[in-house]
C-alpha atoms as an extended CHARMM CRD file, in Angstrom:
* protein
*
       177  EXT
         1         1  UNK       CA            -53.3190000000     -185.5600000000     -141.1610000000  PROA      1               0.0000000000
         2         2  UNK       CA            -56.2300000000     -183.6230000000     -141.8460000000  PROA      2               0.0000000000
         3         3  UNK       CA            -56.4090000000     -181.7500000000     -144.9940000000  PROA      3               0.0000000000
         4         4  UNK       CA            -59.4670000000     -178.9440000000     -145.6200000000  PROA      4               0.0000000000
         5         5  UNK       CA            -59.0680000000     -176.2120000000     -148.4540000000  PROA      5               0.0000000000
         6         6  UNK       CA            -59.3960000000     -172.4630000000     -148.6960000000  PROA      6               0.0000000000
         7         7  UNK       CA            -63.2700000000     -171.9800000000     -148.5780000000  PROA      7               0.0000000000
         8         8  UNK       CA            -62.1140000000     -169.8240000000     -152.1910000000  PROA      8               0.0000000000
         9         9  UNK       CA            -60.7240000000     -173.0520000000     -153.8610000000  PROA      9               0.0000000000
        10        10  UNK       CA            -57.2020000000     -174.2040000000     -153.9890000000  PROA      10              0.0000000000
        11        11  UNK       CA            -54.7760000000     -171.1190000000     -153.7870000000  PROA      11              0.0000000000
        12        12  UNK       CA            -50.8150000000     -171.1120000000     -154.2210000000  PROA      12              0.0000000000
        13        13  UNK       CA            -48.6360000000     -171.4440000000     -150.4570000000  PROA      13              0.0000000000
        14        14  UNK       CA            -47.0700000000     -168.3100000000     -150.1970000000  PROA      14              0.0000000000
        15        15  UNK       CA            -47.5370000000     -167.8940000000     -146.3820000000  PROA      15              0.0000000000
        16        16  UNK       CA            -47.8380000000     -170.4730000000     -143.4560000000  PROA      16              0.0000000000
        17        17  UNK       CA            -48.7680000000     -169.8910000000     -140.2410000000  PROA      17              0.0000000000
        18        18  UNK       CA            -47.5340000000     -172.2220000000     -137.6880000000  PROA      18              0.0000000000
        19        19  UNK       CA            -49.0230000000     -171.8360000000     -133.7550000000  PROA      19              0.0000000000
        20        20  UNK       CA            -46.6940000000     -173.0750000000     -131.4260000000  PROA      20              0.0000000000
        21        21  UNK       CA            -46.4960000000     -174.8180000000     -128.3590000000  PROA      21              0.0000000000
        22        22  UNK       CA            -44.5570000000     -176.8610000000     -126.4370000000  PROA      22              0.0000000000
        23        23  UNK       CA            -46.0300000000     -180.4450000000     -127.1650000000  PROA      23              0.0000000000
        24        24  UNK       CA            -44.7240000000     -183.2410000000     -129.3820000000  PROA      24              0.0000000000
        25        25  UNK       CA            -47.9950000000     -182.2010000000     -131.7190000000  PROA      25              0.0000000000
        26        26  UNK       CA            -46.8340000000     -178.8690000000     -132.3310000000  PROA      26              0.0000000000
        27        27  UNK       CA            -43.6460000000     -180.1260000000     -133.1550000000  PROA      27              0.0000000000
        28        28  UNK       CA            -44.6490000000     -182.6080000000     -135.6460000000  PROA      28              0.0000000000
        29        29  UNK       CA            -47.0500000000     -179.9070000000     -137.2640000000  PROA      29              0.0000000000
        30        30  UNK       CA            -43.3480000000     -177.6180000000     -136.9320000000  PROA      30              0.0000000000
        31        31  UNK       CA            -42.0530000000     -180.3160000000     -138.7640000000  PROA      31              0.0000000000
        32        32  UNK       CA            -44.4940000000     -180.3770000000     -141.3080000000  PROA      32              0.0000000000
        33        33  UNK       CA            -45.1280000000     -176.8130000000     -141.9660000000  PROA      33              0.0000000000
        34        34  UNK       CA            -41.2870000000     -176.1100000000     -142.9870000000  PROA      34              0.0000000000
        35        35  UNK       CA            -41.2840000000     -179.1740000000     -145.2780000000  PROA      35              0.0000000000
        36        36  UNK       CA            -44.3110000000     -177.5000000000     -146.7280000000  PROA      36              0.0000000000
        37        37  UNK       CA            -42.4380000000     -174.1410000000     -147.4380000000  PROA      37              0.0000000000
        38        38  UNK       CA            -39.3200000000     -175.4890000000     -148.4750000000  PROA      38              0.0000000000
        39        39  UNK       CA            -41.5900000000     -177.2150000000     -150.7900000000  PROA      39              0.0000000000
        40        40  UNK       CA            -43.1810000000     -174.0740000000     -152.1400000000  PROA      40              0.0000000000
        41        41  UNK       CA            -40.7910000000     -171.5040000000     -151.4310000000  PROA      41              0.0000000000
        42        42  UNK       CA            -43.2500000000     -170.2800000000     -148.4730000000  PROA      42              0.0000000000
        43        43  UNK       CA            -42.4210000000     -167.7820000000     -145.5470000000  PROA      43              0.0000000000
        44        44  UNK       CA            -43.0320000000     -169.1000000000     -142.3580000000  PROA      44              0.0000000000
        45        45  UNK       CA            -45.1400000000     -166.9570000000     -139.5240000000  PROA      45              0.0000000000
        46        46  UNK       CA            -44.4800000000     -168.8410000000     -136.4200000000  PROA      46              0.0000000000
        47        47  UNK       CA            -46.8970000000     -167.6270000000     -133.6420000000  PROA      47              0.0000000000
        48        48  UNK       CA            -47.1600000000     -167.7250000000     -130.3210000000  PROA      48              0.0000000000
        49        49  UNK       CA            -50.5340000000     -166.9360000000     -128.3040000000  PROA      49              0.0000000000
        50        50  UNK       CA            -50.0090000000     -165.6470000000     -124.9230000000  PROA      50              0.0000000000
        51        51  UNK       CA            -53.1330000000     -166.1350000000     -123.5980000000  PROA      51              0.0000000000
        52        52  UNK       CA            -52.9320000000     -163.7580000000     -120.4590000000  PROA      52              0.0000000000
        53        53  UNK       CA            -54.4430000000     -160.7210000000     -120.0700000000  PROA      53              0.0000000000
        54        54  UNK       CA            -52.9150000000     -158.1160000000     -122.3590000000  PROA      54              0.0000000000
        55        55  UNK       CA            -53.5130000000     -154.8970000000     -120.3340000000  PROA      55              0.0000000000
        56        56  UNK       CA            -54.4580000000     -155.0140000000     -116.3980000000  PROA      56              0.0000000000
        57        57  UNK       CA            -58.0660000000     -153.9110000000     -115.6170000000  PROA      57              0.0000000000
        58        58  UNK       CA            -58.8670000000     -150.2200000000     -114.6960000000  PROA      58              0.0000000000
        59        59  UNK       CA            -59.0570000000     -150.0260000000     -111.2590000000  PROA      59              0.0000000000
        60        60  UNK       CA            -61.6600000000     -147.7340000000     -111.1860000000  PROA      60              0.0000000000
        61        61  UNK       CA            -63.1600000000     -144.6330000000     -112.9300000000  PROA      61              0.0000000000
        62        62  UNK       CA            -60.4610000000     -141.4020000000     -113.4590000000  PROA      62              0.0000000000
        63        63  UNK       CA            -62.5140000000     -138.2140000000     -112.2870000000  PROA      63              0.0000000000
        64        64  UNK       CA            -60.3840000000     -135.6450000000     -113.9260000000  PROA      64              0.0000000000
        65        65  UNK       CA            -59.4830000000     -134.5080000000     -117.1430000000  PROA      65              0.0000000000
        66        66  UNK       CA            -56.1900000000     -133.7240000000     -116.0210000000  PROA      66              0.0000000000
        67        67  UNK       CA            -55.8530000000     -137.0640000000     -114.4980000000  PROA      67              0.0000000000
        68        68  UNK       CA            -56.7860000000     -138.8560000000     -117.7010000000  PROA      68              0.0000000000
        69        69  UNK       CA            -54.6930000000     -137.2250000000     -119.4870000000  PROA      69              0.0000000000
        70        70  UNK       CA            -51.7930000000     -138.5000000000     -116.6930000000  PROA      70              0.0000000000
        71        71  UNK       CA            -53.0160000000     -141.8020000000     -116.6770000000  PROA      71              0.0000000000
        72        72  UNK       CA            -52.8900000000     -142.1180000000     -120.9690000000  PROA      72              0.0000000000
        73        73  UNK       CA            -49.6970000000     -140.6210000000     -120.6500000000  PROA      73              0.0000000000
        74        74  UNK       CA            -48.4670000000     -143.1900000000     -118.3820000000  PROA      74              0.0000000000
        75        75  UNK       CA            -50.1360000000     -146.2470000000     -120.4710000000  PROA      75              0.0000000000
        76        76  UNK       CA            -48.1870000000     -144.9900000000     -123.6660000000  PROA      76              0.0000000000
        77        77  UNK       CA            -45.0560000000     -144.9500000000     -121.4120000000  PROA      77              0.0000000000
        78        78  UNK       CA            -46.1370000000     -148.6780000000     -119.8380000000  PROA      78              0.0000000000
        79        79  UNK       CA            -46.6310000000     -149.7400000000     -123.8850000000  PROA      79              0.0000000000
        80        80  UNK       CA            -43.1880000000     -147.9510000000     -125.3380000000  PROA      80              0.0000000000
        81        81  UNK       CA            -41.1310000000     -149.7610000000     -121.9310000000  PROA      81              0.0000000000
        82        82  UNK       CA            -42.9340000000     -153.3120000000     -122.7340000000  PROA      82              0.0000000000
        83        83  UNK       CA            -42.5900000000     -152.6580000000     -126.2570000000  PROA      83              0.0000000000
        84        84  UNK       CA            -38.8950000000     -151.6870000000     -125.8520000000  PROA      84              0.0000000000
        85        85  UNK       CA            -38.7380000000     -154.8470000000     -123.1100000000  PROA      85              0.0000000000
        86        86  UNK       CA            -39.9120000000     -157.0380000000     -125.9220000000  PROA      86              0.0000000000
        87        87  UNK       CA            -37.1700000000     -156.2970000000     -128.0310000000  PROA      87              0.0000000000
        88        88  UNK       CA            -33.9940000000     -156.7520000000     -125.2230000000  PROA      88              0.0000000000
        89        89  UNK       CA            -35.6300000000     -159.5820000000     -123.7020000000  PROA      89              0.0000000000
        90        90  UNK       CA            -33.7930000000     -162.0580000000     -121.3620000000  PROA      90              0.0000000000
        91        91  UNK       CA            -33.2090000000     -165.2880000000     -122.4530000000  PROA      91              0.0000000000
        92        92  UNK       CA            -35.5450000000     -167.6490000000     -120.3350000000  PROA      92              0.0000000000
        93        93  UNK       CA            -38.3810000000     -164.6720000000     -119.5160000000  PROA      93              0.0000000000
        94        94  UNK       CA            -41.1320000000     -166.8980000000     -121.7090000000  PROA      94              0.0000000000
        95        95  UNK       CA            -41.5230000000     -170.2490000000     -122.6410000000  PROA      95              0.0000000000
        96        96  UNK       CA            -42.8470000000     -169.2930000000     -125.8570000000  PROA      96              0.0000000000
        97        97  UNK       CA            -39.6440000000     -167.3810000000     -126.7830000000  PROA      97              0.0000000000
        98        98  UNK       CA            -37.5840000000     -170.4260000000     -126.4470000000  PROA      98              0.0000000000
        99        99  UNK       CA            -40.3770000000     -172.1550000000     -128.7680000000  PROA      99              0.0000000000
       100       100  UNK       CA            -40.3250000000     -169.7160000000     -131.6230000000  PROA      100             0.0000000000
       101       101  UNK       CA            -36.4810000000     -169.6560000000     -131.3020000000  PROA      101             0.0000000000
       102       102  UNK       CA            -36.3970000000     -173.1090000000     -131.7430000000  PROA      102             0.0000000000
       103       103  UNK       CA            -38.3770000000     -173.1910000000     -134.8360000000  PROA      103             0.0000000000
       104       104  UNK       CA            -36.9920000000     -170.2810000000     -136.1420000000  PROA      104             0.0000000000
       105       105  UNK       CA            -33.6680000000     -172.1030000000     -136.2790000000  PROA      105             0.0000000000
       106       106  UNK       CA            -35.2270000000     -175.2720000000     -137.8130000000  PROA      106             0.0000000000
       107       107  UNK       CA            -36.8710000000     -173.3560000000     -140.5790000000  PROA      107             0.0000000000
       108       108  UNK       CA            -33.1580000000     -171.6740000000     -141.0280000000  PROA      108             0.0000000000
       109       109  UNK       CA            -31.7930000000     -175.0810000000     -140.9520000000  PROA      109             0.0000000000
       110       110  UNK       CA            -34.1320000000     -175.7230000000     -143.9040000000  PROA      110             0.0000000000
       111       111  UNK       CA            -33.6570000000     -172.6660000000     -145.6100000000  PROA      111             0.0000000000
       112       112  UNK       CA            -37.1930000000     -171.5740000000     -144.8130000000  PROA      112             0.0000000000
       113       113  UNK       CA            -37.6150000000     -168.0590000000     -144.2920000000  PROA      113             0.0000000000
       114       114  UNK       CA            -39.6100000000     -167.2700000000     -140.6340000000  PROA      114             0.0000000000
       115       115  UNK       CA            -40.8530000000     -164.4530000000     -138.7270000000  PROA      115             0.0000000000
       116       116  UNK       CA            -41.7510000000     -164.6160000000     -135.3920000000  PROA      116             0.0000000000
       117       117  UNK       CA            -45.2950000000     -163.4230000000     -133.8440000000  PROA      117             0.0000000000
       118       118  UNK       CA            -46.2420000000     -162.8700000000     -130.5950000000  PROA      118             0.0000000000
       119       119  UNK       CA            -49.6720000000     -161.8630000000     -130.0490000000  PROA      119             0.0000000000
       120       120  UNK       CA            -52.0850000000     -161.1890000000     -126.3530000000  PROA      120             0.0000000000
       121       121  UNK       CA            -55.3040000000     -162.7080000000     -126.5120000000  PROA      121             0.0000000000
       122       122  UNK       CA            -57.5620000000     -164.4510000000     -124.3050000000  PROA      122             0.0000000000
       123       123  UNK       CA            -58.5780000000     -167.4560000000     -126.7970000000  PROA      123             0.0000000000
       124       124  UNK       CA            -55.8580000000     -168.8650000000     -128.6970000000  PROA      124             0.0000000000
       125       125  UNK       CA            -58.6790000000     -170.6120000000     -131.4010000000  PROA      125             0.0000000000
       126       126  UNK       CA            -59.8080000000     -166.8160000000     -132.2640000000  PROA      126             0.0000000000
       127       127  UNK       CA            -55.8860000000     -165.4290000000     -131.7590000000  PROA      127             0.0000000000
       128       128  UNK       CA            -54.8460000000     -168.1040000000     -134.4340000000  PROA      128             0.0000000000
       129       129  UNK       CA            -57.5090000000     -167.1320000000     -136.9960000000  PROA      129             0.0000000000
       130       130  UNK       CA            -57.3040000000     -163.4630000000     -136.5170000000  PROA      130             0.0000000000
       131       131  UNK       CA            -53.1410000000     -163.5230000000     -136.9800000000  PROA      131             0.0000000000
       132       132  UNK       CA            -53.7100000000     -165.7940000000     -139.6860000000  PROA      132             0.0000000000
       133       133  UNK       CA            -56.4510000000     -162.7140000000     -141.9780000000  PROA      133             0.0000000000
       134       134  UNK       CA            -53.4970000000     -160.3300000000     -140.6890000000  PROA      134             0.0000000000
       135       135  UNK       CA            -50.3000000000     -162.1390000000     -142.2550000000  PROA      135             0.0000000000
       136       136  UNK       CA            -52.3710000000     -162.9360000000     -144.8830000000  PROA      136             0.0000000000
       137       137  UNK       CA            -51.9320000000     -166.9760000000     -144.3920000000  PROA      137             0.0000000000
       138       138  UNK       CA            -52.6430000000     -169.3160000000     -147.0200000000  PROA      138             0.0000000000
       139       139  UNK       CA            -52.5890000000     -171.9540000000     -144.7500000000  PROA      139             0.0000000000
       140       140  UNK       CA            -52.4040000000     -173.0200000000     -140.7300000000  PROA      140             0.0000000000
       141       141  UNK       CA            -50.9320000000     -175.7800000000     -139.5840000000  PROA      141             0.0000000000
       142       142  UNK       CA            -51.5950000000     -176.8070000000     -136.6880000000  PROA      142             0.0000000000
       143       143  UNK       CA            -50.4470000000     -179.9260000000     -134.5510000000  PROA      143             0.0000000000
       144       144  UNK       CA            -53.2310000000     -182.3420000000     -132.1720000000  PROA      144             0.0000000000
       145       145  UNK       CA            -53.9790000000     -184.8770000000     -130.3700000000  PROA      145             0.0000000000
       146       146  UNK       CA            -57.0420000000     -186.3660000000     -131.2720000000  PROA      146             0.0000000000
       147       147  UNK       CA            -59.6790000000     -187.7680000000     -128.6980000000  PROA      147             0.0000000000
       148       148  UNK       CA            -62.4560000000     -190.1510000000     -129.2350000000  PROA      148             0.0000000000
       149       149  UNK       CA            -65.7010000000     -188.6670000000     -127.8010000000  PROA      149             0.0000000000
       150       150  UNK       CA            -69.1250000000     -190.9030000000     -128.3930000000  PROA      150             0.0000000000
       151       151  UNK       CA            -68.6830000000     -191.7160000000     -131.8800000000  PROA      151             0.0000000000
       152       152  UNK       CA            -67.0030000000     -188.9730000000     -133.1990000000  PROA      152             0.0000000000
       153       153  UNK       CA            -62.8280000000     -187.7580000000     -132.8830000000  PROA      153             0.0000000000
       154       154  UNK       CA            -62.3770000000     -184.4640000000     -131.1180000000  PROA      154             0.0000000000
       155       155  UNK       CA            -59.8290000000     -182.4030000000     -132.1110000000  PROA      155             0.0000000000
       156       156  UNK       CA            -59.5380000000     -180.4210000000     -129.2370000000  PROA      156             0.0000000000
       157       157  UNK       CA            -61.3460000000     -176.6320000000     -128.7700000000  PROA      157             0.0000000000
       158       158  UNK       CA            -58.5200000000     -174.8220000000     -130.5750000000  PROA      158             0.0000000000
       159       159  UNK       CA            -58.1560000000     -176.9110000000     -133.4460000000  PROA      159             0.0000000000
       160       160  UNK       CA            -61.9640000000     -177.0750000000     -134.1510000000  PROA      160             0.0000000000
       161       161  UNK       CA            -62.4630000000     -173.4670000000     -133.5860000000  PROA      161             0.0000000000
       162       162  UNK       CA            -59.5210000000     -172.8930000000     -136.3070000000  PROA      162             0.0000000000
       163       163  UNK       CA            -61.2110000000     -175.1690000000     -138.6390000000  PROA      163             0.0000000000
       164       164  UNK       CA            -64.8170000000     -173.8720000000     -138.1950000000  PROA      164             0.0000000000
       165       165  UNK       CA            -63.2960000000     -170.1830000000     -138.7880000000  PROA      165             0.0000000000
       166       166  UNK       CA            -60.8340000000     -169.6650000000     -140.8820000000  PROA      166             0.0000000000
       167       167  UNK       CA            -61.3950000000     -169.4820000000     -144.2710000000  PROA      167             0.0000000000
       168       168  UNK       CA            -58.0420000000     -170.4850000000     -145.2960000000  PROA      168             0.0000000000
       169       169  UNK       CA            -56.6360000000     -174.0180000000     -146.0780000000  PROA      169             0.0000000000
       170       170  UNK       CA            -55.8170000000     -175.5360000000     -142.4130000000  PROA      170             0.0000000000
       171       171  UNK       CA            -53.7890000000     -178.6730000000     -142.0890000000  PROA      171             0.0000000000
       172       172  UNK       CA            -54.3220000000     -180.7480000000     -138.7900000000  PROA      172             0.0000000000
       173       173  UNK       CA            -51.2520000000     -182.9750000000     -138.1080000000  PROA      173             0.0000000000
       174       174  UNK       CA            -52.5130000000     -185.0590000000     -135.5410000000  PROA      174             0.0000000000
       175       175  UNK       CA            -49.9820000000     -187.3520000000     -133.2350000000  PROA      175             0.0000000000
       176       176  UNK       CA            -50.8770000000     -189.9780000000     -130.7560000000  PROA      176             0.0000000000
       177       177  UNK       CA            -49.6610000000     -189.1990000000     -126.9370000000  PROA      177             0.0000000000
């Protein structure tokens, strides 16, 4: 494990956020993060980054008022129906529902209280750190596998770019494959 501190200085763990995915690293940091809150009486943010495209592309420029004013119409419709689809979701639909329903019952399990996040965004390094300054995190953990590169350990892209940006405490649980 890999340990670094608020940039702030040591703060209580009142909030944890925990990115998911579906490898036996993100399980092991699962693992960890709800012994952590149990520990501390933490809530538990589980998150899960889907990295494609939120909204399709334009396909091209709207000539008329009148047929902006269509078109927005229809994209608040598109958002309330996906919105409303998010919420009466079939079991199955995404992987990363099954994931944060998993954890969500192992943090129950532990008596760990756990909300589930789901955001769109193209880089899950940047998603994690910019979920983490809107819940408020005190600390991320987050599960890798570490390679050796020349002399030095790479964490892998989203892990560093977590560490490099956050400026809350962010514990690396690193597993071998």
């Amino acid at each position: 494990m890999l340990a670094r501190p608020p940039k702030d200085g040591p703060t209580p763990i009142r909030r944890i956020l925990l990115p998911l995915a579906g490898t036996v690293q993100a399980r092991a940091a699962t693992e960890v993060a709800i012994a952590i809150a149990a520990h501390h009486g933490a809530s538990l943010f589980l998150l899960h980054v889907n990295t494609e495209v939120a909204e399709p592309e334009p396909i091209g420029p709207v000539l008329d008022d009148e047929v902006g004013s269509v078109a927005a119409a229809a994209g608040q419709i598109v958002r309330a129906v996906r919105r409303q689809g998010a919420r009466s979701r079939v079991p199955g639909d995404d992987p990363g529902e099954e994931l944060l329903d998993r954890a969500a019952l192992l943090a129950r399990e532990s008596a760990v209280r756990s909300r589930r996040v789901i955001v769109r965004h193209p880089t899950r390094g940047l998603a994690i750190v910019e979920a983490a300054q809107r819940m408020r995190a005190d600390l991320v953990v987050i599960g890798v596998t570490p390679q050796p590169v020349a002399d030095r350990v790479f964490l892998g892209q989203t892990a560093s770019h977590v560490l490099a940006a956050a400026d809350l405490g962010v514990l690396v649980v690193a597993t071998r494959r």
